[in-house]
VEXSE-548376 format. One record per residue: residue in one letter; x, y, z of N, C-alpha, C in turn. Coordinates in steps of 0.05 Angstrom, whole numbers, plus 5000, padded with zeros to 4 digits. Layout:
N
AXYZXYZXYZ ...
//
This chain:
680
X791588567307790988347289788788167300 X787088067284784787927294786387627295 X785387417312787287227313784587007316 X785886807303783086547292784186237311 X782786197332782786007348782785677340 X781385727314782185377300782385427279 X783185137275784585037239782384827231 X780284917220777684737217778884577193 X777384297188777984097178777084217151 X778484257122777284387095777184117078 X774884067076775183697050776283867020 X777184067013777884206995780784196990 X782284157017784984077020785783787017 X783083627026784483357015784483306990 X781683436971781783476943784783526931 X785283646948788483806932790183586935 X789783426961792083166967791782936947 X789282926932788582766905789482836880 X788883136876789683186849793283206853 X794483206881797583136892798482766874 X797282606898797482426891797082246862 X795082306855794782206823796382316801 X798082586816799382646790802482526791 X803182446813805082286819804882016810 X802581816813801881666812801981606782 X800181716770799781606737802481726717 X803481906733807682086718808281736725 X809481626749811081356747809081136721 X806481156724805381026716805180966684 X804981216674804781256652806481566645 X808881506642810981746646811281906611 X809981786598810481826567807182056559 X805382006577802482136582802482346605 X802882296620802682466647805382656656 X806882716639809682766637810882916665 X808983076673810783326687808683276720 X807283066719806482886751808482986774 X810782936770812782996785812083236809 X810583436790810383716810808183556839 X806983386834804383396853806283296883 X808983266885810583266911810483536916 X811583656901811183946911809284106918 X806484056914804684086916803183936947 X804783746946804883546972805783726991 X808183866996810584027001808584227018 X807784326996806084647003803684547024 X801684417024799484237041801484267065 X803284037069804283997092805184287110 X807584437088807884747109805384807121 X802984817105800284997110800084897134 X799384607140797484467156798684417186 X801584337173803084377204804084677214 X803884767202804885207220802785187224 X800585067218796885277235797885177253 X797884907258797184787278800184957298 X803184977292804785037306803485297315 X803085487298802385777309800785797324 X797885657319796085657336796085597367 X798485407368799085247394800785437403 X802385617390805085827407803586047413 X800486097405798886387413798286297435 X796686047439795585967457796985817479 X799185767477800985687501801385427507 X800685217484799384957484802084777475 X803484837469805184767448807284597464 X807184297456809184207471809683957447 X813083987448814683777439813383497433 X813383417449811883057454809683017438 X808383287445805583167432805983267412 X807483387395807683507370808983147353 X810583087362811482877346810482557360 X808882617372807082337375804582367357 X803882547353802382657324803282467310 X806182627297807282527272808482237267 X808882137292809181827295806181717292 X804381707301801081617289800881687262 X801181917255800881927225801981807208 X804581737210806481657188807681267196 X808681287216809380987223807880807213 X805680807225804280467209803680487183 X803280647162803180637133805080517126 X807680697136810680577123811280337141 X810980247154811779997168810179807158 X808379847144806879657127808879627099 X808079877096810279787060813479777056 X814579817082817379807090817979377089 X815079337101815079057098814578947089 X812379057070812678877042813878807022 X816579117023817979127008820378877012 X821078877033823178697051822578457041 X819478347048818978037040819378087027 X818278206999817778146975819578066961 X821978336970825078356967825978026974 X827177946989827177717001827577516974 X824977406967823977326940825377336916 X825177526903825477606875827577786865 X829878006890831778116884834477936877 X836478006871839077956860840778056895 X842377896894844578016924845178306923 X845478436896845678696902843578776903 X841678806890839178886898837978976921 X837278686923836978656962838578836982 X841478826975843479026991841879286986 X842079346966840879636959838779676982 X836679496973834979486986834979517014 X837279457027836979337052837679707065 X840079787049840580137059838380307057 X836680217036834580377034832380407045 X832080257066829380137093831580287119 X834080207125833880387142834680657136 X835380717107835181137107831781137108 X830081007099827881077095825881097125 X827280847140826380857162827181177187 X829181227188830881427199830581677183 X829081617158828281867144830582037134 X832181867127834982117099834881957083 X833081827071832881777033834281897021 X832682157028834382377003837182347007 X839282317029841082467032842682137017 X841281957021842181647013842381626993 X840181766970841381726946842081986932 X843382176948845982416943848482206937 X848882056960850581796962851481596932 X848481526932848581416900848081586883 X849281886872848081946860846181996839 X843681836857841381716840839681976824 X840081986800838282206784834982066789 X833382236799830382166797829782136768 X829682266756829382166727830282016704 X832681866716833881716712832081456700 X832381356682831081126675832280856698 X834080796717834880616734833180746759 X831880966757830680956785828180776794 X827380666773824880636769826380306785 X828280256788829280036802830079986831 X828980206836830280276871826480266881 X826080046901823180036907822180216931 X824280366937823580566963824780886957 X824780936928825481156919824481416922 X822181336924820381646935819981666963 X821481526984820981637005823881857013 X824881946991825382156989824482506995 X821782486992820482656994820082707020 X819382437034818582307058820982467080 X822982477075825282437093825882787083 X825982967070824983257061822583357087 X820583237090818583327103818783287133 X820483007143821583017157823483107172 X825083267158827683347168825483647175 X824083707157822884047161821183937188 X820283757193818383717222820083767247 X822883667237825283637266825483867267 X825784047246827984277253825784537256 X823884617241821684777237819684877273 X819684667278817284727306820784777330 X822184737331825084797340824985057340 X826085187310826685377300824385607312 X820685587313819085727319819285697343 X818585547353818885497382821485777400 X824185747389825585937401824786157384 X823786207361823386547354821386637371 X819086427379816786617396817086587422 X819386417431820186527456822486777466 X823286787438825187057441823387227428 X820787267424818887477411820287627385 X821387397372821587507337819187507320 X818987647309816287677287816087417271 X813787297268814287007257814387027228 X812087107227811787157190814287307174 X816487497190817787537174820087407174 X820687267200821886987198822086777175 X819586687182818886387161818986617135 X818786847119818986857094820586967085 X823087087106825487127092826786867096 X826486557116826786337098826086227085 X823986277070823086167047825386257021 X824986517026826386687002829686577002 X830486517020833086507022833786167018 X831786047023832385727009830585766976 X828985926962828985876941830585996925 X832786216932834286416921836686156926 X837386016940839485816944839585616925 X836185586914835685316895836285406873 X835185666853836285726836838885846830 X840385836860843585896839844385716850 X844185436855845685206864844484966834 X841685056831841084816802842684906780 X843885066769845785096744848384916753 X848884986786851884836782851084446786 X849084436807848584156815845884016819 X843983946798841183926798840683756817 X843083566820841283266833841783336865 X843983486871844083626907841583816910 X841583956885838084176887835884036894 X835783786881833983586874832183426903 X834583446923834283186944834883396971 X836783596970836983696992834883947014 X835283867039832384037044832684297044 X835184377044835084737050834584737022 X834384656994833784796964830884766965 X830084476979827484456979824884637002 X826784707019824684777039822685037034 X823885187015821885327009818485337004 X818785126996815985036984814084907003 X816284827029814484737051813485057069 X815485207064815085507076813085667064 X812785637038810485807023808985657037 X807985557042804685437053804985477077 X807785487098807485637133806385927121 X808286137107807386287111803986407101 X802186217087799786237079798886197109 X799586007125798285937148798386097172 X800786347168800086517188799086697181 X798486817156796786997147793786897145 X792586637140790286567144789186557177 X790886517195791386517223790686847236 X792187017229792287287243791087367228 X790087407198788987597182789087827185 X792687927176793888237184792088287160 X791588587166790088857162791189057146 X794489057148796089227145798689167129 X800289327109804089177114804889217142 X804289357154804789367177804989197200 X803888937196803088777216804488567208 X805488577183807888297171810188357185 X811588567192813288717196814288647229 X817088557227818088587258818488857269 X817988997292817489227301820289397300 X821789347290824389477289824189617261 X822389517240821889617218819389747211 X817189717227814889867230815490067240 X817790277259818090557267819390617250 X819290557223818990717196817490787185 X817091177185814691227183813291137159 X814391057132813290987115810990767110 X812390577133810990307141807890327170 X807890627173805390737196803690747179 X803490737141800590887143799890627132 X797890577132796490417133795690297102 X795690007101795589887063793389667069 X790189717071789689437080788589147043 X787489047053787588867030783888947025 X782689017015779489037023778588857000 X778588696986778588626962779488276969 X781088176982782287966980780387716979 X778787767001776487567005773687626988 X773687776967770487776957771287566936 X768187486940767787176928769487166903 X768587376884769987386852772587386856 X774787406866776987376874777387166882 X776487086907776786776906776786586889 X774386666869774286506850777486476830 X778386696823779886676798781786626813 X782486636846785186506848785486186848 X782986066858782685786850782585736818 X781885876814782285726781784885766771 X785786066773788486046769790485826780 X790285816809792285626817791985406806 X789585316799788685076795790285036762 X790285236744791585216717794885166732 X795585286740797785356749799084996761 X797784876768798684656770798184316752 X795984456735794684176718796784266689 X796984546691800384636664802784446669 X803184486686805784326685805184046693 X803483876706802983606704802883566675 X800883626657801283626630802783616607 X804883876616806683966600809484046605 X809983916631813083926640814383756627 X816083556636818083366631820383226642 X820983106637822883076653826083106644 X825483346617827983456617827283726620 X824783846640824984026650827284146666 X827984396670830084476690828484436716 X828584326727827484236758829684116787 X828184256803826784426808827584806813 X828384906784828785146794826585326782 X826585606769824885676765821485556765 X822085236747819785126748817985056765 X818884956783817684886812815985106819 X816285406813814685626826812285606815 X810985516794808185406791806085286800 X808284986804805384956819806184916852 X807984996862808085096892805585406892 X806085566866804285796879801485736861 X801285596855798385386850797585276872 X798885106889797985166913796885286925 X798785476938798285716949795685796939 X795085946918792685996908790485906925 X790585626917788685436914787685506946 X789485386960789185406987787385637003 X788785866991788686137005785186197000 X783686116973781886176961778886146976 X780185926997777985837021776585617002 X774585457015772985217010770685286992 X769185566991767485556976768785616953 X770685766948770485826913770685626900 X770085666871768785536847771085366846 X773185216844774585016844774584776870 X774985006891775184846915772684726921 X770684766915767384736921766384566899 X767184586884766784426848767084166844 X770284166846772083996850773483896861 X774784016881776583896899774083726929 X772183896927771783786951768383596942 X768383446925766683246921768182936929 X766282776938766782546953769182436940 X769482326914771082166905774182406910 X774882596905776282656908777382746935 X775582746954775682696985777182476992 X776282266987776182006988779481966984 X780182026959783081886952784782146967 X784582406972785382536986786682427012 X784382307028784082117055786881897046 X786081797029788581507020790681677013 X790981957014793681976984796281906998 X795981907035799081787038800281507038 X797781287047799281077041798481047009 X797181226988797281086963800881246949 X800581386960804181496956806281286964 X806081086989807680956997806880786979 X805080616972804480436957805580356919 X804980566917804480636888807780576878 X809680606884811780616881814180346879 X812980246904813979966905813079756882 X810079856878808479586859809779686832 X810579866826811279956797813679856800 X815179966814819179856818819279566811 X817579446834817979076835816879036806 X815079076794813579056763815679056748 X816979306746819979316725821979156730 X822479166757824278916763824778716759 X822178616762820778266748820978266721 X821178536704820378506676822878476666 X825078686676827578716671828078956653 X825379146654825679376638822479496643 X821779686624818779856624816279666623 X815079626644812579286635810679406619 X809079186603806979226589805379406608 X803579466595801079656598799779576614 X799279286614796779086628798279126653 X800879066660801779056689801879306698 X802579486688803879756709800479896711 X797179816700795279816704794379656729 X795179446730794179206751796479416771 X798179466771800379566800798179766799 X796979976792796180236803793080086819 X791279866802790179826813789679726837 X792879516840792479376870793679606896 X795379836881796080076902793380186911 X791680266893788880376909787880116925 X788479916918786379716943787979716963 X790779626958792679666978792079897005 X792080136991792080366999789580417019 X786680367012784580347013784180217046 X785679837043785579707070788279917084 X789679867081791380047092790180217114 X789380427098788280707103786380667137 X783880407121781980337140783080197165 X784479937161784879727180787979867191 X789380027188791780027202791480387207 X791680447187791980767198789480867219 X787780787206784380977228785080887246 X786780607252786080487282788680647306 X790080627295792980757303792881077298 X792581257289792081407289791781677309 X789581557323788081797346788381637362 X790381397376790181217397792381337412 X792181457429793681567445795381437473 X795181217473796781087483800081107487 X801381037512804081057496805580717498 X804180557499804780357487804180267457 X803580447446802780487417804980617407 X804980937424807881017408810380837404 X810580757432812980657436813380387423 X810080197413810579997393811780057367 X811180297350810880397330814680467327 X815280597351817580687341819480497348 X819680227365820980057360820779847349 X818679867324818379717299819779807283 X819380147275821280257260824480207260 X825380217275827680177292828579957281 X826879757282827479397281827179417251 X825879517240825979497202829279617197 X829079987209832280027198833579777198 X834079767228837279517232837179207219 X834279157214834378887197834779047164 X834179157157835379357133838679327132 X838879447160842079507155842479187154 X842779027174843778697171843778657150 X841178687132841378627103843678727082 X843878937094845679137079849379017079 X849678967112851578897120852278637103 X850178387105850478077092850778167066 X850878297052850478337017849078237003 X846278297017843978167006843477967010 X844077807028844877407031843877417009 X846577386991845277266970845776876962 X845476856984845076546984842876436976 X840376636976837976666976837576546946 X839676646924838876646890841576476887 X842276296908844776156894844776046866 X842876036862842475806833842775976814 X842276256818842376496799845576606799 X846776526822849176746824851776806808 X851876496785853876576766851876766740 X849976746738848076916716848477316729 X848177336754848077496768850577706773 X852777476771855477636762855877806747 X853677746727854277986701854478176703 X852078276729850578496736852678566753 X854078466774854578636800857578666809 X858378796816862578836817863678926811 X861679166791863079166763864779446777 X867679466772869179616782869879856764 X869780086764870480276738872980396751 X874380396772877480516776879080326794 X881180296794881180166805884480386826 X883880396851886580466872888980456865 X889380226855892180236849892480346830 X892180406804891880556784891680826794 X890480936803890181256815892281226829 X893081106857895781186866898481196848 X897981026828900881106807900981336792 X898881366782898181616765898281766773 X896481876798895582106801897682406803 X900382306810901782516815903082546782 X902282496764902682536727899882596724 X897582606728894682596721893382836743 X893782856770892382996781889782956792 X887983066799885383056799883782916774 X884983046754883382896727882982616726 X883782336748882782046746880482136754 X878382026747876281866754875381696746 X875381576721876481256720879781216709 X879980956712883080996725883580586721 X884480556705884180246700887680246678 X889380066691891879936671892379626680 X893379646658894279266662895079266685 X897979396681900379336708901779616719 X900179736740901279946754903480056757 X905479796755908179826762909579866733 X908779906710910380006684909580276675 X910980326655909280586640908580546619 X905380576613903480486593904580566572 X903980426546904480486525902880506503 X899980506513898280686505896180756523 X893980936517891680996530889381016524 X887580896538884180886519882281086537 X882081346525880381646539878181576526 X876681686548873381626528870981676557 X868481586555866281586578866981316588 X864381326600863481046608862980776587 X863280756566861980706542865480496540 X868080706541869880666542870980466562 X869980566583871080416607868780146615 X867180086603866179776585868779626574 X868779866555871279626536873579636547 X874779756564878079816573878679486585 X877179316604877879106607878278936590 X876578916568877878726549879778816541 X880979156538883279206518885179146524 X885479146556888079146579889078916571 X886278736571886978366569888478326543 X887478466515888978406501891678606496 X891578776504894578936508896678856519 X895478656540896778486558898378266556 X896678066535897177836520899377886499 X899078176482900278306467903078326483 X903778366503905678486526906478796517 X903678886518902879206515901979336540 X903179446553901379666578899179926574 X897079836576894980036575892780086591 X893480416591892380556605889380666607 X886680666615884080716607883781076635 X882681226623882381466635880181536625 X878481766643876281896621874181946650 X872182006635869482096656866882046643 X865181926657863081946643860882146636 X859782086616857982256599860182436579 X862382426587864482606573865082466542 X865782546516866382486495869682556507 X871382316480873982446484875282616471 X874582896467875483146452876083376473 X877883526457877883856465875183986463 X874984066493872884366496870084266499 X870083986495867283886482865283946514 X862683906512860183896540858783706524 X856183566552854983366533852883386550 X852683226583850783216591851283436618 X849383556620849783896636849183816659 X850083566669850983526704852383366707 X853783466688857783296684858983436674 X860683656684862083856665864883676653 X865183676628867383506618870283736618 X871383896634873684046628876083856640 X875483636664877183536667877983296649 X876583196629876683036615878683216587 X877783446583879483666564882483666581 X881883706603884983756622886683446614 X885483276617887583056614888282996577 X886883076565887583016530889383276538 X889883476543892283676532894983526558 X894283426574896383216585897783036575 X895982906555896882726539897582826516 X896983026504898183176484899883176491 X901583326511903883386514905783186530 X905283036541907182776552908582666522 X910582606514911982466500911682116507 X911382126528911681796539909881616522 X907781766513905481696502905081746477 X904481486473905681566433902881456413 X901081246440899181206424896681166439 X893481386437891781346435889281266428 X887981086444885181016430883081196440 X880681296419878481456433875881326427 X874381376452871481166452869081316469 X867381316452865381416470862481346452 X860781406467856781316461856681506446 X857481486417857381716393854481816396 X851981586382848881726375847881896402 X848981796420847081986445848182326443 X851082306437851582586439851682806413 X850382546388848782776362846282856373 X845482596381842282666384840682736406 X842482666435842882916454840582706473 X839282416461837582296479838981956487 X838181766498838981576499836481376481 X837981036478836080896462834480716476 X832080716470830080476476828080576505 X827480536511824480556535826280586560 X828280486559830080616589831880806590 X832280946572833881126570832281376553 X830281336540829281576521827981766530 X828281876555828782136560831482206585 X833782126570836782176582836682276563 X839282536564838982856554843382846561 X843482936537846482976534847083056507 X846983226490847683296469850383416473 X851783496446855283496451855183776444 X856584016468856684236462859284296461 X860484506440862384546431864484856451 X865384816471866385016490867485296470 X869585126453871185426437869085476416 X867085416407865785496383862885586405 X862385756418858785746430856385816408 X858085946386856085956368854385816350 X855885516347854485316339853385156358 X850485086355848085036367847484776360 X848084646342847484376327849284176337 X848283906353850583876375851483696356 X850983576326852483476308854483596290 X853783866292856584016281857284056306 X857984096333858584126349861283836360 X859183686354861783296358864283356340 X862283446315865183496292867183656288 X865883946293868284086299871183966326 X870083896354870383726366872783486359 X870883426343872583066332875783216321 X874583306302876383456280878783666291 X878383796312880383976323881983736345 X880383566357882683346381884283296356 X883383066329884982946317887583106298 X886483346306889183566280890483606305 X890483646329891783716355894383386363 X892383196358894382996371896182866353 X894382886321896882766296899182976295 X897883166303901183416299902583386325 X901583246352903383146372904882886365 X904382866342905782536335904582296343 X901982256355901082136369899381966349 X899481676353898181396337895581356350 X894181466331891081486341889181276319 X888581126350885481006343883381046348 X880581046332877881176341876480906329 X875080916356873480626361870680686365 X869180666338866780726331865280486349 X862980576357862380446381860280286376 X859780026407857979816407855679796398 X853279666393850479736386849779866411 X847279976412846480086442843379846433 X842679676454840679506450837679696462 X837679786485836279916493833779826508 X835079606519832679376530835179296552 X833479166582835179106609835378826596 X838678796595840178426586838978296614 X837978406626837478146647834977906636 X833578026627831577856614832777616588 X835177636589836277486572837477186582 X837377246609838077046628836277046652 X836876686668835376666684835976736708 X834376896724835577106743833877026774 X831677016772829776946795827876746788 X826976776812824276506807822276506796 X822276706785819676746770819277066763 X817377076745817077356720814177266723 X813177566714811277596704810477426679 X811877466659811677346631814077236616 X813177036617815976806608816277016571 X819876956565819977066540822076846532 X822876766513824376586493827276846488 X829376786502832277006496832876996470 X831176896450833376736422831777016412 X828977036423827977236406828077566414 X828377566445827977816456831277936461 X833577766455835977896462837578016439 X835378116424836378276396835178486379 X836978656367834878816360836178786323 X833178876310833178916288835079016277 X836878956255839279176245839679486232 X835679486221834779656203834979886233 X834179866255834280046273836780086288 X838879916295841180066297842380156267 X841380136243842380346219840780556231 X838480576239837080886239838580976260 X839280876281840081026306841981106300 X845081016277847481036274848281176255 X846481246232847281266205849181516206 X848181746219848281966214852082016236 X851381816249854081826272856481606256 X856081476244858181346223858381536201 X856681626193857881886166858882016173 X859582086198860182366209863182266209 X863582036222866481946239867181846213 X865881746193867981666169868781946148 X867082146150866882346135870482456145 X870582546176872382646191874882476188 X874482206188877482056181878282056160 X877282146135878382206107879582446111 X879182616123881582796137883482726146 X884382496155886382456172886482166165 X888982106148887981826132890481646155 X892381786164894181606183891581426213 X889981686218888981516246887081276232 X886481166249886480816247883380816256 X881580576239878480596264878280346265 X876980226290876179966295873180006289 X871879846286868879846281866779616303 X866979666316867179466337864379376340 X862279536329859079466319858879256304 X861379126286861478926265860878756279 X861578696295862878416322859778256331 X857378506328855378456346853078366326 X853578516299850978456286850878366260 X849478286242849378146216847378276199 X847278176181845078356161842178356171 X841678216189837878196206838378336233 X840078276249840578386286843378396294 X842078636314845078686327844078456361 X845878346366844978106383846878206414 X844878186427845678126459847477966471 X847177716464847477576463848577346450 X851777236447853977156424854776896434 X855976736421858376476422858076426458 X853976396456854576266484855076486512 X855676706503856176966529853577166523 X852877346550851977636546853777806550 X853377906525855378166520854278476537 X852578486547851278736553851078696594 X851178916607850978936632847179046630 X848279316615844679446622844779516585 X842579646584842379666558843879806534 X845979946545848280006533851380026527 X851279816550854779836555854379586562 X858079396550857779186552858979036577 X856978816583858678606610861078686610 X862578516626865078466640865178246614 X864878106613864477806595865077806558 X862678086558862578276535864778416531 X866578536549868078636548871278526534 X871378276557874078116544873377956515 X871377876511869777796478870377986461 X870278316464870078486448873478436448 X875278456463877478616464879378356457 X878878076459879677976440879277976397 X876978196400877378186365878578446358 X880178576380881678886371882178916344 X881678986322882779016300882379186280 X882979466289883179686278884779626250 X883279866225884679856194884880206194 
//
């Protein structure tokens, strides 16, 4: 094998770190235009395998290869960018968060610092596409802490194969194959562990090692991929060379190809793509392509490698650190999706940001080889975690927003099970609590309110008045789950244990009367309401029927088989047609911090038109009144009445906020609602 002594600098690769970064950049930015941005991490992914295996391989041919200097590298590269925006975030934080917030905040500087983001918000199981992510200001160093873990473990891992003389290339790509064969049968059962963890992800950092040892050796042969225990197969002696790979016209169409291969799915992904399984192999081998194609062909020479796209290439890591925080704190301040004018001004001040950054902190630190530099760098880092953690520990001092902290209540505490409740139950219930809320532990309920999250909003007010009543009631259920037989809704919540506990309660006698509650329109229409939720994905699939496809005949069949199941158990059933969904963050309804972007009047902004919760509802009240003329004994509360009038459904009532986030109601909201119980 012919073997290549350097890894020359390609301005065609930083091109690629631009068309990386901007597609990340303008997806947060403008997520309704740029939809499927998301891929340009992975595309990030692929760069990094490439650039760090040259450099490892090159150093294990040549004998050069040492520990220290491998990750005093990576301490110059990475430390002072993020120790800049690790600290801005902190002050800024400081300022303008809520006590939980700030807490949040405070865990998320030191996973980010110590580099397990990802594994931090496995913890919370934070969906990236989640409309609340956009509220976490250190969310993408997720990626960060992915690339990291492959730096610890990767130059380790080579390091002992080429001292025990294992073949490398077939090393690194039967792990490639075996962490992307892991990602696609682990995303059907668990997207958001696929999502964040590095063995699902590491693949994509490995497609680009193994480009880097084939650009490195430039085998000749299959023969030369091959560990020698499988080359004295004669099949693998005769010889297969590539003669074709490098003429120009080839080069060409693999850069263009790759180059489609990754501007497709920025375009036209989504974020109710299945990701990252099958999908991801796009533009990871758009990459690849791109890469492999060398500097002159027609993309890389065109486009990637002209100044301006050089240029932000050079910035794309601290404009990655950057870009993220200014959008988060933007929404934060807004209390939901900001105008146009702001989340424009955040991208603009991330490139200036990015820009001084780049010049005054990174160039300088960088190539300074000092080790009072290292050793500044990494016990700054150090000192951000543990003031992180302190923060984390104090609960945000939120002494900070005292003046805010009865408004702030609304937001934070909010308990959905409570211990004692599971320890009474559980040995009659099983595994099936996961929320888990009664008046008084010590009796046996004498009714039960099954339902989602939607449900377990209202269960505190019901307890309160079940209570007052000197009624014991019981609240159970799971979220995203509807409360029926057989039913599915959102496909990273399997609802069978929520099925397991309704044929429990079918069959218990003790229990004579049921209420059922759940976020009806999201699971006809399979999306959530308003700018923070409208691309959440849960439509209602029907387990015993797979042949119906329509997740509105799907609720009904559903509705209609629980309610013939539990009136023939004798069971006093109520169905509690559900709250408005506002679809706007209630925090802007109250005064929360010291200041906003743009002052708003609550009389006008904490409501929405009535004509649009009729459009959102119509079709989900015909359905549930259609189905109770079937069944004229069960009982419905209408509990939508409570909130709105012939102009708005209101946020905001008799002096209280009824709403936590934009669809489920306060704590406050809750006992308000559950004092007007009054099913007909």
């Amino acid at each position: 094998m012919k073997h290549n002594d350097a890894v020359t600098y390609r301005p065609d690769i930083d091109g690629l770190r631009a068309i990386a970064v901007l597609s990340v950049v303008l997806f947060h930015a403008f997520p309704t235009v740029i939809r499927g941005g998301f891929v340009g991490v992975d595309v990030f992914f692929v760069i990094s395998g490439y650039l760090i295996s040259s450099i490892l391989f090159k150093n294990l041919q040549k004998g050069t290869f040492h520990f220290l200097d491998f990750y005093a590298r990576r301490i110059r590269r990475i430390f002072p960018s993020l120790l800049v925006v690790l600290t801005f975030c902190l002050t800024l934080g400081y300022f303008v968060l809520l006590g939980e917030e700030y807490k949040q905040l405070g865990r998320h500087t030191f996973a980010g610092s110590f580099f397990f983001s990802n594994i931090a918000l496995l913890d919370d199981l934070s969906d990236y596409f989640n409309g609340a992510a956009e509220l976490k200001p250190l969310l993408h160093l997720w990626s960060l802490g992915i690339e990291e873990q492959f730096y610890i473990v990767w130059p380790l891992a080579l390091y002992l194969a080429w001292r025990c003389r294992f073949n490398l290339f077939f090393m690194t790509i039967v792990c490639a194959v075996v962490s992307l064969i892991w990602n696609l049968a682990e995303y059907k059962r668990n997207p958001i562990y696929t999502f964040y963890l590095p063995y699902t992800r590491v693949w994509e950092l490995l497609f680009g090692a193994t480009l880097a040892w084939t650009q490195l050796y430039k085998p000749e042969t299959i023969k030369d991929l091959l560990p020698s225990f499988i080359q004295k197969i004669e099949f693998f002696n005769k010889p297969f060379s590539f003669p074709l790979w490098n003429d120009p016209k080839i080069c060409d169409i693999r850069s263009i190809l790759g180059f489609v291969l990754i501007i497709a799915p920025v375009l036209f992904y989504g974020k109710s793509t299945p990701f990252p399984g099958f999908a991801a192999l796009a533009p990871v081998l758009g990459a690849v392509l791109i890469i492999s194609s060398g500097p002159e062909a027609i993309i890389n020479k065109k486009v990637l490698a002209i100044k301006p796209m050089v240029f932000v290439g050079l910035i794309s890591f601290p404009l990655y650190l950057w870009h993220w925080p200014l959008l988060s704190f933007t929404a934060i301040l807004e209390s939901g999706t900001p105008a146009l004018k702001w989340r424009l001004i955040a991208v603009v001040l991330s490139f200036v940001l990015s820009t001084l950054t780049w010049h005054y902190v990174e160039k300088n630190l960088r190539f300074r080889e000092n080790t009072w530099v290292l050793g500044s760098l990494a016990g700054l880092l150090i000192f951000a975690a543990l003031f992180g953690q302190t923060i984390y520990k104090k609960d945000g001092w939120s002494y900070r927003v005292a003046q805010y902290r009865e408004n702030a209540k609304i937001f934070e505490g909010w308990m959905i099970s409570d211990p004692k409740c599971i320890d009474r139950f559980k040995s009659e219930y099983g595994s099936n609590l996961v929320y888990c809320l009664v008046g008084d532990p010590n009796k046996q309920p004498d009714a039960v309110l099954i339902g989602d999250s939607h449900a377990n909003a209202l269960a505190y007010g019901l307890i309160r008045k079940f209570s007052n009543d000197r009624l014991n009631l019981l609240h159970m259920g799971l979220g995203g789950c509807p409360p029926f037989f057989g039913i599915e809704a959102d496909p990273k919540r399997p609802c069978e244990r929520e099925s397991n506990t309704l044929e429990m309660l079918e069959k218990n006698p003790k229990i004579t009367k049921i209420l059922l509650n759940s976020r009806g329109p999201r699971y006809l229409t399979g999306h959530g309401y308003g700018d923070l939720e409208i691309n959440a994905v849960g439509a209602a699939k029907y387990r015993f029927r797979p042949d119906i496809t329509d997740p509105k005949q799907a609720f009904r069949e559903a509705m209609r088989d629980t309610l013939r199941r539990l009136t023939a158990a004798g069971k006093e059933i109520v169905f509690v047609a559900d709250v408005p969904e506002i679809g706007f963050d209630p925090k802007r309804c109250v005064s929360l911090r010291p200041f906003r972007l743009e002052s708003e009047d609550p009389d006008k902004v904490c409501k929405i038109p009535r004509k649009n919760f009729d459009e959102r509802n119509l079709e989900y009240h015909e359905l549930v009144n259609s189905i109770l003329s079937e069944f004229p004994k069960v009982k419905l509360w209408e509990t939508w009445k409570n909130f709105c009038d012939d102009q708005y459904c209101y946020a905001f009532r008799d002096g209280k906020l009824l709403y936590r986030d934009s669809n489920h109601i306060s704590l406050e909201g809750s006992y308000w609602l559950g004092e007007k119980y009054d099913p007909k």
